[in-house]
C-alpha positions in Angstrom: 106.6 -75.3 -96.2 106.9 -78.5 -93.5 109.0 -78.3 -90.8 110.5 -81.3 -92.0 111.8 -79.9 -95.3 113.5 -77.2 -93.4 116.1 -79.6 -92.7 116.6 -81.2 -96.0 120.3 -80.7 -95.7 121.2 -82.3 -92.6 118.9 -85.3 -94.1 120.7 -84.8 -96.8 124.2 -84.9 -95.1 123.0 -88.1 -93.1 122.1 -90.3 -95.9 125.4 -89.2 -98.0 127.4 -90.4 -95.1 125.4 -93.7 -94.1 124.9 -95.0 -97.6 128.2 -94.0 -99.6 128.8 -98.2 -100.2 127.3 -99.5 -103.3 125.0 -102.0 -102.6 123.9 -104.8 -104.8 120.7 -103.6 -105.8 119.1 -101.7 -108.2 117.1 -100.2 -104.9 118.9 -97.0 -103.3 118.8 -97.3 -99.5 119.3 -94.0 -99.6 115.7 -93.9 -101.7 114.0 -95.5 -98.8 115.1 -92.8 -96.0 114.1 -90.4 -97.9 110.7 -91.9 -98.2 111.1 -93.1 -94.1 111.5 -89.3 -93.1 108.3 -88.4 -95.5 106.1 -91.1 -93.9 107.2 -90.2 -90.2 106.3 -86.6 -91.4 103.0 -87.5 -93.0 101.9 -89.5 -89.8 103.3 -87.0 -87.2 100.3 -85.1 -85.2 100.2 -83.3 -82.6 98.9 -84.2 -79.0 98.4 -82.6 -75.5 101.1 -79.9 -77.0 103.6 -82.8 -78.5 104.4 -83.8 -81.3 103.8 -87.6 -81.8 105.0 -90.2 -84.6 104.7 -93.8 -85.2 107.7 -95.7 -84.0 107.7 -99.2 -86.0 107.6 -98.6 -89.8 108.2 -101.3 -92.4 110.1 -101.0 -95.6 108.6 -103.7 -98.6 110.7 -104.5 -101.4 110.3 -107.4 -104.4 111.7 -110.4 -103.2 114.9 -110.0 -105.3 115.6 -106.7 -104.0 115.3 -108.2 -100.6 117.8 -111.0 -101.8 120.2 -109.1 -102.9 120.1 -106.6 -99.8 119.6 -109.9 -97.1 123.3 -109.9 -96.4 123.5 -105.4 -95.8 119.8 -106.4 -94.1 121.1 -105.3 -90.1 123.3 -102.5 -91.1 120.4 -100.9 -93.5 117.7 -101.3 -90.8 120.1 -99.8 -87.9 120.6 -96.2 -90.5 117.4 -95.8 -91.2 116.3 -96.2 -88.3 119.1 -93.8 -86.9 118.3 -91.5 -89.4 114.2 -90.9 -88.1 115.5 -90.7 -84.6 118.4 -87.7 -85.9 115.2 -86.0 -87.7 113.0 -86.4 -85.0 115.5 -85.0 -82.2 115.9 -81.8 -84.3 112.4 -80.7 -84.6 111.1 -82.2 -81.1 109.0 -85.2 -82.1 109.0 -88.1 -80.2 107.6 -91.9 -81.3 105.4 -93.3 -79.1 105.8 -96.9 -79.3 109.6 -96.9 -78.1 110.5 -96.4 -81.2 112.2 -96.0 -84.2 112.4 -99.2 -84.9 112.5 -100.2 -89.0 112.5 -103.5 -90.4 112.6 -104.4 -94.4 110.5 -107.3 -95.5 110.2 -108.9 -98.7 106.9 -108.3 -101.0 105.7 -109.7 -104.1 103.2 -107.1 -104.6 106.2 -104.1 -105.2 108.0 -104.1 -108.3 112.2 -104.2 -108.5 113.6 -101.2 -107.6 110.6 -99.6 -105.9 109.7 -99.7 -102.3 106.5 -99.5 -100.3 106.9 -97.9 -96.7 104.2 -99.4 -93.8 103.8 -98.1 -90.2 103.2 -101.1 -87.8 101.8 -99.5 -85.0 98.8 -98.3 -87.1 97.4 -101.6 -86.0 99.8 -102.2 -82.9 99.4 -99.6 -80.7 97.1 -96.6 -80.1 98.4 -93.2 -78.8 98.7 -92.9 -75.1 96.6 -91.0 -73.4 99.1 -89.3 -71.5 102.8 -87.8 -73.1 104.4 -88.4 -69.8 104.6 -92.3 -70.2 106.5 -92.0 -73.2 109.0 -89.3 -72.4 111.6 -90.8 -70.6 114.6 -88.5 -69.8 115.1 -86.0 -67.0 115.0 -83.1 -68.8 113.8 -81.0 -71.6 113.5 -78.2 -73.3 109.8 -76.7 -74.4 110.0 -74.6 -77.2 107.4 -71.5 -76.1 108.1 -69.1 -79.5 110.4 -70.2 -82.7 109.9 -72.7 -85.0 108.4 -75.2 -84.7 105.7 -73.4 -82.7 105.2 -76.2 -80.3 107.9 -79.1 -79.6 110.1 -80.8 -77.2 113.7 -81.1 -77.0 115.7 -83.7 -74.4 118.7 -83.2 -72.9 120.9 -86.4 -72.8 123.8 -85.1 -70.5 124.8 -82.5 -73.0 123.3 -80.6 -76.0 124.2 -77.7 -78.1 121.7 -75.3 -79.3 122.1 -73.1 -82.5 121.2 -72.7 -86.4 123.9 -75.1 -87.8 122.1 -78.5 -88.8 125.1 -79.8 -86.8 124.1 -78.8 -83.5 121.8 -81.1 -81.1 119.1 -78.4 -80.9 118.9 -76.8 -84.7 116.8 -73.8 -84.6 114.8 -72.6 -87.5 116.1 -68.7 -86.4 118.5 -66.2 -88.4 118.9 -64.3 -85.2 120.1 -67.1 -83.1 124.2 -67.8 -84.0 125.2 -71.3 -85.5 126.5 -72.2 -81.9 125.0 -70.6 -79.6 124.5 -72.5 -76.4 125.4 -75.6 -74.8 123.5 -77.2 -71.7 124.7 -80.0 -70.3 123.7 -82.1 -67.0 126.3 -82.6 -64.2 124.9 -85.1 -61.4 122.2 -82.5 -60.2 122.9 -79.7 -61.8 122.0 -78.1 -64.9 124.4 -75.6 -66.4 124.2 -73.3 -69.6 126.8 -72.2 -71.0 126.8 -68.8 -73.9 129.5 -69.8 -76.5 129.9 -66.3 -77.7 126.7 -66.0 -79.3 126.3 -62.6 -80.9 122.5 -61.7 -79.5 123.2 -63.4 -76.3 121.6 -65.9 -74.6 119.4 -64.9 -71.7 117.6 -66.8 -68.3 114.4 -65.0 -67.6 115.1 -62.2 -69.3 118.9 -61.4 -67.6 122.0 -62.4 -70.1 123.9 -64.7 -68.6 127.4 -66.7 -70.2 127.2 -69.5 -67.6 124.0 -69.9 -65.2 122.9 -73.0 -63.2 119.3 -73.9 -64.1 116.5 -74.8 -62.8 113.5 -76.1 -63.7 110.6 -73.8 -64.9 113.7 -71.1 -66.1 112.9 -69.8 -69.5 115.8 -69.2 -71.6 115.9 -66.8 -74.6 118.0 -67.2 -77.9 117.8 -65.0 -80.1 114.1 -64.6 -81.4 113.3 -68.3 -79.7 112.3 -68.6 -76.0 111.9 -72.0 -74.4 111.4 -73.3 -70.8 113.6 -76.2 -69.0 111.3 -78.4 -67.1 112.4 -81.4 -65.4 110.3 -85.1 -65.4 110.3 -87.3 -62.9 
């Protein structure tokens, strides 16, 4: 089983909520992120201990579909693109062209209804060479053990950790609670913060309920360990 379909429901959940309207189409939008998430899965390789995807993907539809979707055009393109960067956060993948970036263009070749999904940067841009020039943020969280096996996880200011889908960091582990953890970044300090997990959450193998980190510290949930490290 992919990592990917491990989180069929909060996909699932995502598309209900950003493509309740009825659009004037015989094309579902909610069709295409489906088959958005299955290409950035399908393209998604590893590298240097990352996991990589393309960032620009395009989304062909017959001319008519494209007509009748022109006016919804921005809004569609904004979700679906929202929708690979949810997926991506959860399981530690990053894109490494800047992206996600998805743009819906009209094609003669696809028939009504149907759409054919294309990845720009197969042609735009190459892999760097080096992670670090595409991982922007201060911090993040390297997954050592859990699923998946390899992955990284940034902290913007504040992120819960658990097994519910709704949590910033959703771990693939029935020993970890549904909200276990939050870390958070105040100024220069990094503080985590036990929210009455039932294992316990544990800093280098002491159980803590609140604990200022620092870089390097390897933190325990449940079955999962993981290490903060900071980037310049």
């Amino acid at each position: 089983m992919s990592w990917f379909t491990r989180i069929e429901a909060a996909c699932a959940a995502f598309i209900e909520r950003a493509f309740a309207t009825t659009f004037p189409s015989d094309l579902e939008p909610a069709v295409v992120a489906r088959k958005l998430v299955a290409t950035m899965e399908a393209r998604t390789r590893g590298e240097d201990g990352h996991l990589l995807a393309p960032g620009s993907y395009l989304v062909y539809v017959h001319p008519d579909d494209f007509a009748r979707l022109a006016e919804h055009r921005g809004y569609l393109e904004r979700e679906w693109a929202e929708l690979l960067r949810d997926m991506a956060g959860r399981v530690g993948v990053y894109f490494y062209d800047g992206g996600p970036n998805v743009a819906m263009q009209a094609r003669e070749s696809v028939p009504v209804g149907m759409v054919d999904i294309g990845v720009a940067s197969d042609v735009t841009i190459s892999i760097p060479k080096t992670p670090e020039d595409v991982l922007p943020r201060r911090y993040h969280l390297r997954m050592l053990k859990g699923v998946p096996a390899y992955g990284v996880f940034f902290i913007d200011e504040r992120a819960t950790i658990g097994r519910s889908e709704e949590c910033d960091i959703f771990l693939v582990d029935p020993s970890v609670s549904r909200t276990h953890a939050e870390i958070r970044i105040e100024r220069d300090a990094v503080l985590l913060d036990d929210l009455g997990s039932t294992n316990g959450t544990f800093v280098n193998g002491e159980r803590v309920t609140t604990r200022r980190m620092s870089s390097g510290d390897e933190i325990t949930f449940g079955n999962t360990q993981m290490r903060l490290e900071a980037r310049e």
